[in-house]
C-alpha positions in Angstrom: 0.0 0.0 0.0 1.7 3.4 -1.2 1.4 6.0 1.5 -0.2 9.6 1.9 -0.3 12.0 4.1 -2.9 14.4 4.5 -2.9 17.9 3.4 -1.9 19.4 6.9 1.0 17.7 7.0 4.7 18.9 6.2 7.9 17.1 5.6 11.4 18.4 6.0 14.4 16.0 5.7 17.0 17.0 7.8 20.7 15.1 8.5 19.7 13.3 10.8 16.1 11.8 9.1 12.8 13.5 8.3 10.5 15.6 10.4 6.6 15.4 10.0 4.8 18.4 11.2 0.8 18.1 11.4 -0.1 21.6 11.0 -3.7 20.8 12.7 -2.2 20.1 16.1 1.0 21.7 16.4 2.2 18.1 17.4 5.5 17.2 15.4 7.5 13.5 14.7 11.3 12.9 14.0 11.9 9.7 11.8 15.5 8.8 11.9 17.3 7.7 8.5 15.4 3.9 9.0 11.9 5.5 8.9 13.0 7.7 7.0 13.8 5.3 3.7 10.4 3.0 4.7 8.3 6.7 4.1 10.2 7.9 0.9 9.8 4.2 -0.4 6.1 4.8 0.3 5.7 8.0 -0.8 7.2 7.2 -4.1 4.6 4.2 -4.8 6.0 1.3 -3.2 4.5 -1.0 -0.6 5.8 -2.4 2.4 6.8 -5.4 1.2 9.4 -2.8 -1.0 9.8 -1.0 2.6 11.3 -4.2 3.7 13.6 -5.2 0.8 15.0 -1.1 1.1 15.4 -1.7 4.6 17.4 -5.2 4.6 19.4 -3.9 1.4 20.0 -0.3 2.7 20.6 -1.5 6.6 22.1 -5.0 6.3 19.5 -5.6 9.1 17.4 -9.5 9.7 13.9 -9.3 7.3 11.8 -10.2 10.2 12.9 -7.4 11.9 12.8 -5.0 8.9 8.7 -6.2 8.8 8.0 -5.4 12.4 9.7 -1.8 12.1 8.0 -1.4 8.8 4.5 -2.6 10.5 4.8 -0.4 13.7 6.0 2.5 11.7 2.8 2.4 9.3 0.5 1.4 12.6 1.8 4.9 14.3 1.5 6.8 11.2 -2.2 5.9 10.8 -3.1 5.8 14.4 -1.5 9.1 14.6 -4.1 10.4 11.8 -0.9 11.4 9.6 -1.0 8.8 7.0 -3.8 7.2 5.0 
């Protein structure tokens, strides 16, 4: 599932990752460079199962764990009302 973000929210990548800002609430999130790569992978049309490969090829980190950081990320975004 490619993700969006609704139209009160802003993105600004920074050195150290990307900051979300939701506009509505004031409230703001810091991904660091892993979150970072799963959102840009998203945002550019790829699911999470392409989240994942980026991850493991990106991070030289274990797939299961690159699914469970792709899963909670995409749980927090949406719980968090910033992603659809």
């Amino acid at each position: 599932m490619a993700l969006r973000f609704g139209p009160d929210v802003s993105t600004a990548e920074t050195d150290y990752g990307t900051v979300l800002l939701d506009q509505r609430s004031g409230n703001y999130w810091e991904l660091n460079p892993t979150g970072t790569l799963v959102v840009k992978t998203l945002l550019e049309g790829g699911d999470e199962a392409a989240a994942v490969d980026a991850l493991v090829t990106e991070f030289d980190i274990d797939r299961a764990r690159a699914e469970q950081d792709v899963t909670a990320l995409m749980q927090e975004l949406q719980k968090s009302g910033l992603a659809t």
